[in-house]
N, C-alpha and C positions, 0 to 999 in steps of 0.2 A: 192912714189914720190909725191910731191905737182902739182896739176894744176895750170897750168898757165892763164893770161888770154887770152883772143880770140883778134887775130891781123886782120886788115884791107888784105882784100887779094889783090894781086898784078894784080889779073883777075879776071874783072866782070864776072859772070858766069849765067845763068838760070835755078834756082832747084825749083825742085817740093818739097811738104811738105803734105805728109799725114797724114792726124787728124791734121792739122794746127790747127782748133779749140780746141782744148784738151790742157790736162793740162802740157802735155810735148812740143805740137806743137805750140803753143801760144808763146813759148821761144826760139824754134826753128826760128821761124820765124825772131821773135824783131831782133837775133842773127846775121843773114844772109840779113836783112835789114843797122842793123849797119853798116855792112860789105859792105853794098854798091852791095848786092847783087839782082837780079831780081827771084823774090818770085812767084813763083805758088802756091798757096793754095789750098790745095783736100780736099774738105769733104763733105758732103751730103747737106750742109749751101749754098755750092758754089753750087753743081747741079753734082757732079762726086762722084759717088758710087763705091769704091774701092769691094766691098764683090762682088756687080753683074758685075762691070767690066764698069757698065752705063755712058757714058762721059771721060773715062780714057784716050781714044788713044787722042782724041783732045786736054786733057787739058797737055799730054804729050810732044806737038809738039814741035819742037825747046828745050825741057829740058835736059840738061845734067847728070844733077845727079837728084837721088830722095833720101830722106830721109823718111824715114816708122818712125812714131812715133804713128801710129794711135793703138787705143784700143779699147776693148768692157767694159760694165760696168757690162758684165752679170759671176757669179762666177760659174756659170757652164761649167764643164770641156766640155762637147759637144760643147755647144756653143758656148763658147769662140774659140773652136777649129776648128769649123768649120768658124769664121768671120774670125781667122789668117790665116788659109790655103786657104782658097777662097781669101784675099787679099792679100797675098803674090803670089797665082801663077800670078793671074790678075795682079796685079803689076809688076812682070816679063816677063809674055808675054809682055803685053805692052811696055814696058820698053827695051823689045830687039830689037821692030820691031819701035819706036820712037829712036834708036841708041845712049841711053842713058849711060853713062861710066860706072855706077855702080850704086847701091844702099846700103844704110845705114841704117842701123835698131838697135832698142833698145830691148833689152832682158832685166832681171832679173838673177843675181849672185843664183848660187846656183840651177838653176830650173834643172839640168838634174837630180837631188832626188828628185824632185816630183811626186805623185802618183795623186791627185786629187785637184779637182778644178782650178782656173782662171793659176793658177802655172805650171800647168800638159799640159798646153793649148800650153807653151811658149816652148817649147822643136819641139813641131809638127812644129811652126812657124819658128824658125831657119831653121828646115828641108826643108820647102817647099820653104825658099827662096834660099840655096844651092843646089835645085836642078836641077837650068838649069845653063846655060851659060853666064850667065849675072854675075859679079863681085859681089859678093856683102860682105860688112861688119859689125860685129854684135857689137855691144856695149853692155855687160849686167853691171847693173846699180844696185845698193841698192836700199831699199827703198826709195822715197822722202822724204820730210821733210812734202810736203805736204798731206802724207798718214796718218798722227798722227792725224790731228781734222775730217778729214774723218770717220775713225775707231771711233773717240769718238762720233761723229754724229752718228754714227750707233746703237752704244752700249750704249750710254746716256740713265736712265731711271731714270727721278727725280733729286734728285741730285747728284746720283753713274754712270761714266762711266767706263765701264766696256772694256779691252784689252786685245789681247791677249797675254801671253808670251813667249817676242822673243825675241834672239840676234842680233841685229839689228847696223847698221851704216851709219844711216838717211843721205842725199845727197840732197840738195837743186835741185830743177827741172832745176832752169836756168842754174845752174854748168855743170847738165847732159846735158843740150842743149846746152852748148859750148863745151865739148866735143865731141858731135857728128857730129857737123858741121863740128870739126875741123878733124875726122875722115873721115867725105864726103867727105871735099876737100886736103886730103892728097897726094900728086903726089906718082904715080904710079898704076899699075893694076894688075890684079888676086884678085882672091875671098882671103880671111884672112883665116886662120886655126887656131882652138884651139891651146891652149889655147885662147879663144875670149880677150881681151883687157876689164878691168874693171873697174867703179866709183864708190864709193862712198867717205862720208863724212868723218870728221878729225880724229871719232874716233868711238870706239866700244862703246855700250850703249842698255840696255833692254829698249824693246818700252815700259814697263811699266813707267819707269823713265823718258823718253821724255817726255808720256802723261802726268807724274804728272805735270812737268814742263810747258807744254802745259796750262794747268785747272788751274797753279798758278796765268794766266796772263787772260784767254780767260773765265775758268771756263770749267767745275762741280766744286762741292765741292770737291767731292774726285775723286780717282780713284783705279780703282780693278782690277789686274791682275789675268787671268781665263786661265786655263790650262784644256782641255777635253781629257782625258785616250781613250776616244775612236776615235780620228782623228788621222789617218795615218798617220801624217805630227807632228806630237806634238814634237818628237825628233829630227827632220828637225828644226823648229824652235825655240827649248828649249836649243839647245846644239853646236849652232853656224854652222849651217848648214846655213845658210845665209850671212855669213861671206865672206867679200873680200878676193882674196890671197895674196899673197905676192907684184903680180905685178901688183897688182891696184894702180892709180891715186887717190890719195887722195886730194877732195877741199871743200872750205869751203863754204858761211859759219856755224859755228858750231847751233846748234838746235836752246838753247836758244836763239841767238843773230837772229835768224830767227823768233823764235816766238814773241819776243818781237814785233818785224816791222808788226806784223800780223795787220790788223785791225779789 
Protein backbone atom coordinates (compact mmCIF):
# COMPACT_ATOMS: atom_id res chain seq x y z
CA UNK A 1 0.00 0.00 0.00
CA UNK A 2 1.07 3.57 -0.55
CA UNK A 3 1.76 6.12 2.45
CA UNK A 4 -0.13 8.62 3.04
CA UNK A 5 0.87 11.82 4.19
CA UNK A 6 1.08 13.06 7.99
CA UNK A 7 -2.38 14.88 9.24
CA UNK A 8 -2.49 17.61 11.85
CA UNK A 9 -3.64 15.82 15.13
CA UNK A 10 -6.74 16.46 16.90
CA UNK A 11 -4.69 16.43 20.50
CA UNK A 12 -1.67 18.37 21.31
CA UNK A 13 0.22 16.01 23.02
CA UNK A 14 4.04 16.04 24.76
CA UNK A 15 6.74 13.38 23.19
CA UNK A 16 10.03 12.88 23.79
CA UNK A 17 12.38 12.30 20.79
CA UNK A 18 15.43 10.15 21.14
CA UNK A 19 18.53 11.11 18.94
CA UNK A 20 16.29 14.03 18.06
CA UNK A 21 19.66 15.16 16.59
CA UNK A 22 20.43 12.16 14.14
CA UNK A 23 19.51 11.64 10.92
CA UNK A 24 16.15 10.00 11.63
CA UNK A 25 15.29 12.35 14.67
CA UNK A 26 15.84 15.59 13.03
CA UNK A 27 12.53 14.43 10.90
CA UNK A 28 11.01 13.22 13.52
CA UNK A 29 10.85 16.13 15.07
CA UNK A 30 10.23 18.81 12.05
CA UNK A 31 7.05 16.09 11.86
CA UNK A 32 5.51 16.29 15.29
CA UNK A 33 6.34 20.25 15.31
CA UNK A 34 4.26 20.60 12.01
CA UNK A 35 1.63 18.81 13.92
CA UNK A 36 1.56 21.25 16.44
CA UNK A 37 3.01 18.96 18.72
CA UNK A 38 5.25 19.86 22.07
CA UNK A 39 8.76 18.37 21.36
CA UNK A 40 11.17 17.13 24.04
CA UNK A 41 14.48 16.58 22.45
CA UNK A 42 16.99 13.84 24.11
CA UNK A 43 20.31 13.64 23.09
CA UNK A 44 23.62 14.10 24.68
CA UNK A 45 23.57 18.11 22.66
CA UNK A 46 20.64 18.61 25.11
CA UNK A 47 22.34 17.14 28.45
CA UNK A 48 20.18 13.56 28.72
CA UNK A 49 22.19 10.47 28.23
CA UNK A 50 19.84 7.74 27.14
CA UNK A 51 22.95 4.72 27.38
CA UNK A 52 23.68 5.93 31.21
CA UNK A 53 20.12 6.84 31.97
CA UNK A 54 21.88 10.73 32.95
CA UNK A 55 18.94 13.47 32.96
CA UNK A 56 16.12 10.90 31.56
CA UNK A 57 13.67 10.85 34.44
CA UNK A 58 13.43 14.84 34.21
CA UNK A 59 13.61 15.35 30.71
CA UNK A 60 10.65 12.61 30.82
CA UNK A 61 8.24 14.52 33.18
CA UNK A 62 4.86 15.43 31.93
CA UNK A 63 5.89 13.14 28.27
CA UNK A 64 3.39 10.95 26.98
CA UNK A 65 4.75 9.08 24.38
CA UNK A 66 8.49 8.60 23.50
CA UNK A 67 9.66 7.91 20.22
CA UNK A 68 13.45 5.94 20.07
CA UNK A 69 15.08 6.94 16.84
CA UNK A 70 18.37 7.16 18.51
CA UNK A 71 21.66 5.15 17.00
CA UNK A 72 25.30 4.57 17.33
CA UNK A 73 27.63 5.07 14.51
CA UNK A 74 29.86 2.24 15.74
CA UNK A 75 29.49 -1.25 13.34
CA UNK A 76 30.50 -3.25 16.01
CA UNK A 77 28.21 -5.86 16.93
CA UNK A 78 29.25 -5.43 20.85
CA UNK A 79 28.86 -1.95 20.85
CA UNK A 80 26.26 -1.26 19.05
CA UNK A 81 24.56 -3.77 21.31
CA UNK A 82 25.44 -2.70 24.11
CA UNK A 83 24.40 1.41 23.49
CA UNK A 84 20.72 -0.24 22.23
CA UNK A 85 20.10 -2.50 25.22
CA UNK A 86 21.45 0.15 27.88
CA UNK A 87 18.98 2.58 25.96
CA UNK A 88 16.17 0.71 25.56
CA UNK A 89 15.92 -0.51 29.27
CA UNK A 90 16.84 3.13 30.63
CA UNK A 91 14.15 4.22 28.40
CA UNK A 92 11.73 2.03 29.67
CA UNK A 93 12.43 2.11 33.20
CA UNK A 94 12.06 5.64 32.95
CA UNK A 95 9.42 5.70 30.90
CA UNK A 96 7.17 3.49 33.17
CA UNK A 97 7.81 5.42 36.27
CA UNK A 98 7.24 9.04 34.08
CA UNK A 99 3.57 7.18 33.27
CA UNK A 100 4.23 7.42 29.74
CA UNK A 101 1.57 5.61 27.13
CA UNK A 102 4.08 3.78 25.13
CA UNK A 103 7.08 3.98 23.19
CA UNK A 104 7.99 3.90 19.49
CA UNK A 105 11.01 2.70 17.97
CA UNK A 106 12.64 2.07 14.47
CA UNK A 107 14.27 -1.25 13.49
CA UNK A 108 15.57 -2.51 10.14
CA UNK A 109 13.54 -4.96 7.65
CA UNK A 110 15.05 -8.06 7.56
CA UNK A 111 17.48 -8.00 10.88
CA UNK A 112 16.19 -11.09 12.67
CA UNK A 113 18.99 -13.00 9.80
CA UNK A 114 21.56 -11.23 11.02
CA UNK A 115 24.65 -12.67 12.41
CA UNK A 116 27.10 -9.77 12.74
CA UNK A 117 27.72 -6.27 13.01
CA UNK A 118 25.70 -2.85 13.50
CA UNK A 119 22.54 -5.41 11.93
CA UNK A 120 23.01 -8.23 14.51
CA UNK A 121 22.82 -5.35 17.15
CA UNK A 122 18.98 -4.52 16.18
CA UNK A 123 17.42 -7.81 17.07
CA UNK A 124 18.83 -7.52 20.90
CA UNK A 125 17.14 -3.84 20.68
CA UNK A 126 13.68 -4.96 19.88
CA UNK A 127 14.14 -7.40 22.72
CA UNK A 128 15.17 -5.28 25.40
CA UNK A 129 12.40 -2.80 24.71
CA UNK A 130 9.54 -5.71 24.83
CA UNK A 131 10.57 -6.75 27.78
CA UNK A 132 8.88 -4.93 30.38
CA UNK A 133 5.49 -3.54 30.68
CA UNK A 134 5.53 -0.54 29.10
CA UNK A 135 3.65 -0.70 25.40
CA UNK A 136 5.89 -0.42 23.02
CA UNK A 137 5.86 -0.33 18.92
CA UNK A 138 8.56 -1.30 16.48
CA UNK A 139 8.68 0.17 12.90
CA UNK A 140 11.40 -1.74 10.91
CA UNK A 141 12.35 0.53 7.94
CA UNK A 142 14.60 -0.17 4.57
CA UNK A 143 17.37 1.36 4.14
CA UNK A 144 17.49 5.30 3.74
CA UNK A 145 17.91 6.99 0.81
CA UNK A 146 20.38 8.75 2.83
CA UNK A 147 22.64 5.70 3.50
CA UNK A 148 23.74 5.71 -0.48
CA UNK A 149 26.56 8.88 -0.33
CA UNK A 150 27.35 7.72 3.29
CA UNK A 151 28.43 4.28 2.04
CA UNK A 152 30.19 6.09 -1.04
CA UNK A 153 31.86 8.51 1.46
CA UNK A 154 33.20 5.62 3.11
CA UNK A 155 34.37 3.68 0.13
CA UNK A 156 35.34 6.55 -2.11
CA UNK A 157 39.13 6.07 -3.18
CA UNK A 158 40.17 8.49 -6.09
CA UNK A 159 37.85 8.38 -8.38
CA UNK A 160 36.22 4.57 -7.89
CA UNK A 161 33.49 4.43 -5.03
CA UNK A 162 33.30 1.29 -4.04
CA UNK A 163 29.54 -0.53 -2.53
CA UNK A 164 28.44 -3.11 -1.36
CA UNK A 165 25.99 -5.51 -3.24
CA UNK A 166 22.52 -5.34 -2.03
CA UNK A 167 18.89 -5.81 -2.77
CA UNK A 168 17.79 -2.94 -1.45
CA UNK A 169 14.48 -0.52 -1.37
CA UNK A 170 15.96 2.85 -0.31
CA UNK A 171 13.03 4.97 1.69
CA UNK A 172 13.62 8.49 2.28
CA UNK A 173 14.29 9.26 6.27
CA UNK A 174 11.48 12.02 6.42
CA UNK A 175 8.82 9.12 4.78
CA UNK A 176 10.22 6.99 7.72
CA UNK A 177 9.61 9.79 10.33
CA UNK A 178 6.00 10.11 9.21
CA UNK A 179 5.45 6.91 9.58
CA UNK A 180 6.54 6.69 12.87
CA UNK A 181 4.86 9.42 14.34
CA UNK A 182 2.09 8.28 12.97
CA UNK A 183 2.64 4.91 14.66
CA UNK A 184 3.19 6.81 18.20
CA UNK A 185 0.21 8.50 18.00
CA UNK A 186 -2.17 5.72 16.83
CA UNK A 187 -5.24 5.39 19.56
CA UNK A 188 -5.07 2.35 21.42
CA UNK A 189 -2.74 0.24 23.73
CA UNK A 190 -0.75 -3.00 24.28
CA UNK A 191 2.64 -3.62 22.95
CA UNK A 192 2.33 -4.74 18.77
CA UNK A 193 3.26 -8.18 17.84
CA UNK A 194 5.08 -9.46 14.76
CA UNK A 195 4.84 -9.40 12.19
CA UNK A 196 6.28 -5.63 13.14
CA UNK A 197 4.64 -3.09 10.51
CA UNK A 198 7.20 -2.07 7.70
CA UNK A 199 8.60 1.07 5.25
CA UNK A 200 10.10 1.27 2.78
CA UNK A 201 10.63 2.96 -0.71
CA UNK A 202 8.37 2.71 -4.16
CA UNK A 203 10.45 0.08 -5.41
CA UNK A 204 13.20 -2.73 -5.45
CA UNK A 205 16.72 -1.54 -6.73
CA UNK A 206 20.52 -2.82 -6.05
CA UNK A 207 22.31 -0.27 -3.95
CA UNK A 208 24.81 -0.66 -6.60
CA UNK A 209 22.52 1.09 -9.06
CA UNK A 210 21.23 3.88 -6.66
CA UNK A 211 25.02 4.61 -5.97
CA UNK A 212 25.53 4.93 -9.81
CA UNK A 213 22.88 7.20 -9.95
CA UNK A 214 23.90 8.92 -6.90
CA UNK A 215 27.84 9.68 -8.49
CA UNK A 216 25.85 10.73 -11.88
CA UNK A 217 24.73 13.89 -10.01
CA UNK A 218 27.03 14.33 -6.79
CA UNK A 219 30.09 12.33 -8.17
CA UNK A 220 32.77 9.60 -8.26
CA UNK A 221 33.44 9.04 -11.53
CA UNK A 222 32.43 5.61 -11.24
CA UNK A 223 31.17 3.08 -9.04
CA UNK A 224 32.04 -0.53 -8.10
CA UNK A 225 29.96 -3.09 -6.78
CA UNK A 226 32.18 -5.51 -4.19
CA UNK A 227 30.88 -8.72 -2.94
CA UNK A 228 33.36 -10.40 0.07
CA UNK A 229 32.92 -14.55 -0.07
CA UNK A 230 34.00 -14.39 3.29
CA UNK A 231 31.14 -12.04 5.31
CA UNK A 232 28.33 -13.91 6.77
CA UNK A 233 25.85 -11.80 5.65
CA UNK A 234 26.73 -11.77 1.76
CA UNK A 235 23.59 -13.96 0.88
CA UNK A 236 21.55 -11.75 3.41
CA UNK A 237 22.14 -8.98 1.27
CA UNK A 238 22.80 -10.48 -2.26
CA UNK A 239 19.54 -12.40 -2.48
CA UNK A 240 16.89 -10.16 -1.20
CA UNK A 241 17.14 -10.77 2.43
CA UNK A 242 16.49 -7.22 3.04
CA UNK A 243 13.55 -6.92 1.21
CA UNK A 244 10.12 -5.55 2.38
CA UNK A 245 7.06 -8.11 2.71
CA UNK A 246 4.08 -8.13 1.44
CA UNK A 247 2.57 -5.86 4.03
CA UNK A 248 4.97 -3.02 3.92
CA UNK A 249 3.86 0.62 3.41
CA UNK A 250 5.29 1.70 0.38
CA UNK A 251 6.37 5.80 0.13
CA UNK A 252 7.97 7.86 -1.96
CA UNK A 253 9.89 9.74 -2.86
CA UNK A 254 11.66 7.51 -5.56
CA UNK A 255 15.96 7.67 -5.16
CA UNK A 256 16.55 9.68 -8.07
CA UNK A 257 14.12 12.35 -7.53
CA UNK A 258 15.85 12.48 -3.93
CA UNK A 259 19.19 12.67 -5.16
CA UNK A 260 18.57 15.06 -7.50
CA UNK A 261 17.30 17.87 -4.48
CA UNK A 262 20.55 16.72 -2.75
CA UNK A 263 22.90 19.50 -2.46
Amino acid sequence: MNATPATAPTTRKKIAVAGATGRLGRHVVDVLEEQGHDVVAISRAQGVDIVTGDGLAEALHGVEVVIDSAGTPSPDQQVATDFFTSAARNLRAAGEKAGVARIAAVSIIGIEASVVGYNAAKPAHEHALLEGALPVRILRAAQFHEFVPQLLAWGTQGDTGCVPRMGTQLVAARSVAEALVGLALEEGSGTATAPFPEIAGPREESLVGAATAYAAVHGPATVQGVSDPADPERDLFENGGLLPGPHATLAGPAFEEWAEGVN
